[in-house]
C-alpha positions as CSV (number, residue, x, y, z in Angstrom):
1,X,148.4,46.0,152.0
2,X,146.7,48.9,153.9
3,X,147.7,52.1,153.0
4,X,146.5,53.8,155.9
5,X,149.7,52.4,157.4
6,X,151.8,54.0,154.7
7,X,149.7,57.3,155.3
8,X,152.3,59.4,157.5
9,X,155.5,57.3,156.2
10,X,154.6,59.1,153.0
11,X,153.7,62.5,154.1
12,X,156.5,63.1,156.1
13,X,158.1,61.5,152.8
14,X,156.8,64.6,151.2
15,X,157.6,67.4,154.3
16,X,161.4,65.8,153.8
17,X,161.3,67.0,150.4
18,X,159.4,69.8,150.8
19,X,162.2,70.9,153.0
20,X,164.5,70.7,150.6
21,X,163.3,73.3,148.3
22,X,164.9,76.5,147.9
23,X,161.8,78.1,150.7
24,X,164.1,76.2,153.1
25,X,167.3,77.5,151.8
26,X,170.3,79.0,154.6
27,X,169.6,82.3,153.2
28,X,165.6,81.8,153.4
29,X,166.6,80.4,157.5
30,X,168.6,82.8,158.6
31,X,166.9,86.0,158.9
32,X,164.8,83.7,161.3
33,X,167.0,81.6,162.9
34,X,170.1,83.8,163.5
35,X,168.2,86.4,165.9
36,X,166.6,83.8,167.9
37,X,169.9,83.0,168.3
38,X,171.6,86.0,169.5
39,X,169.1,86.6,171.6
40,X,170.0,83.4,173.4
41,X,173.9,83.8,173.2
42,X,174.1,87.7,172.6
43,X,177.6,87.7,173.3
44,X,178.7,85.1,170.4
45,X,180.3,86.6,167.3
46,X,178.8,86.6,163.7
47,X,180.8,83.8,163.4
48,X,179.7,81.6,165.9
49,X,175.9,82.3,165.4
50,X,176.2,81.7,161.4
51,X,178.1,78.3,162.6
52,X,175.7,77.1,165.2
53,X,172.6,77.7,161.8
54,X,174.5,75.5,159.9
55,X,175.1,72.6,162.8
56,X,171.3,73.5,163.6
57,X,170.3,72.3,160.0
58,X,172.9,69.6,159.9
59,X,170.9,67.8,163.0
60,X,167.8,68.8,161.4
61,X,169.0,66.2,158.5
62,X,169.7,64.2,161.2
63,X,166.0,64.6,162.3
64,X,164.3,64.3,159.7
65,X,165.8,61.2,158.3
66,X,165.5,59.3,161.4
67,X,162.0,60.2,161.7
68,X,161.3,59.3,158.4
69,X,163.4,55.9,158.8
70,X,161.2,54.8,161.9
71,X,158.1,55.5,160.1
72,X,158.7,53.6,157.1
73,X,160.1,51.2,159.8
74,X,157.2,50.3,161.3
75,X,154.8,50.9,158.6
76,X,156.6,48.2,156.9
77,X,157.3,45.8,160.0
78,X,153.6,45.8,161.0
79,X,153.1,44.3,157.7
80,X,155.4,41.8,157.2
81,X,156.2,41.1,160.7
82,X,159.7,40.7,159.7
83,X,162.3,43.5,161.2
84,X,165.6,43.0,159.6
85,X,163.6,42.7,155.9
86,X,161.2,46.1,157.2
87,X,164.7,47.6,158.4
88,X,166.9,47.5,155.3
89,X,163.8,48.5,153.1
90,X,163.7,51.5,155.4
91,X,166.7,51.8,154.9
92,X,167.1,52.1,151.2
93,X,163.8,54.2,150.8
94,X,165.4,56.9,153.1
95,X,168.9,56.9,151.3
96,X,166.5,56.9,148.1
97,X,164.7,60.2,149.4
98,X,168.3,61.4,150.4
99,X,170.1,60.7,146.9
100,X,167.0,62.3,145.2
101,X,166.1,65.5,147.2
102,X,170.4,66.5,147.0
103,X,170.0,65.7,143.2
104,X,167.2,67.8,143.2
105,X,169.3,70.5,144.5
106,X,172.4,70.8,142.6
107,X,169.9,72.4,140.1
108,X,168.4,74.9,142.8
109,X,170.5,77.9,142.6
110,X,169.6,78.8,146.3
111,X,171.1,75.4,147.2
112,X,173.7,72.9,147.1
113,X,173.4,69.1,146.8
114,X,176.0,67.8,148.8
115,X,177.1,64.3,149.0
116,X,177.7,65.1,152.5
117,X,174.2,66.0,153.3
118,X,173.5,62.3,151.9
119,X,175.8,60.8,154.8
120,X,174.6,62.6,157.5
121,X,170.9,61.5,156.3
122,X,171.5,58.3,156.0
123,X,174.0,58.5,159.8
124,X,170.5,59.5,161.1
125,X,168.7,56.9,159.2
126,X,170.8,54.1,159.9
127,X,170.9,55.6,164.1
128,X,167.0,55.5,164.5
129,X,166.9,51.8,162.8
130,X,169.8,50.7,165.2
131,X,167.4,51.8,168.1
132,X,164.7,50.7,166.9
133,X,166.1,47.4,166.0
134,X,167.8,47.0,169.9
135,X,165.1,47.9,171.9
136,X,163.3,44.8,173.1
137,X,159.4,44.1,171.9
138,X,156.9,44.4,174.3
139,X,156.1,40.6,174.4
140,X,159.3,40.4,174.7
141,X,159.8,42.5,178.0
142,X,156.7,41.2,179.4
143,X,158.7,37.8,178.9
144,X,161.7,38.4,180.6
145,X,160.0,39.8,183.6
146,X,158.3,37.0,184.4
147,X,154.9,37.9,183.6
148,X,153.1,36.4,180.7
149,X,150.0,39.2,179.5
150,X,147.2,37.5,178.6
151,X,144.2,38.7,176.8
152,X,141.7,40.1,178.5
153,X,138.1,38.5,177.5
């Protein structure tokens, strides 16, 4: 096992769950993110703008769980060399991370561990692998169009 391979599957491991700590809290977010965002839709209500922050971090869950699943994806499939095996432990190391960092916060008082927030994790988890998993390898493009790639000398 290398664990140069693991290197960025387990730091972005550790930026996921640095992000949710109570620095990254919606009160912590919004003085930044709410003017940015009347300045680009200065005619929305309060409303609007404190509901476009929360969809905002809801995709960011989305994000950062597919980012994380794809890592740990190939980190683990370049290993093994066996995709459905490297995508369901993926899989379960993301909802893992997921089921952990919302635990973590139902003792934050800044923050709320949501249930919720573990679907939508794992939705973006489970989206990148399905991607992953349909696009074709490159041998096996180079295949289909005919042309076999041999190795240079």
């Amino acid at each position: 096992m290398t664990p140069t391979r693991y290197a960025l599957a387990v730091i972005w491991l550790g930026v996921v769950l640095f992000l949710g700590t109570a620095y990254f809290a919606t009160t912590n977010t919004a003085p930044f993110i709410l003017p940015l965002l009347k300045k680009l839709a200065p005619g929305a209500s309060n409303a609007q703008l404190h509901a476009t922050h929360i969809v905002l971090r809801k995709l960011t869950h989305v994000a950062e769980y597919a980012l994380l699943a794809l890592l740990w994806f190939w980190a683990i499939a370049a290993r093994a060399g066996r995709p459905v095996r490297a995508t369901w432990i993926a899989l379960l190391v993301c909802l893992a991370c997921a089921l952990a960092d919302e635990a973590h916060q139902a003792f934050i008082p800044s923050r709320t561990g949501s249930l919720r927030d573990v679907v939508i994790d794992a939705s973006g988890a489970a989206a990148a692998l399905l991607i992953a998993r349909a696009r074709p390898t490159s041998r096996a493009r180079d295949m289909r169009s005919g042309v076999a790639v041999e190795p240079a000398d």
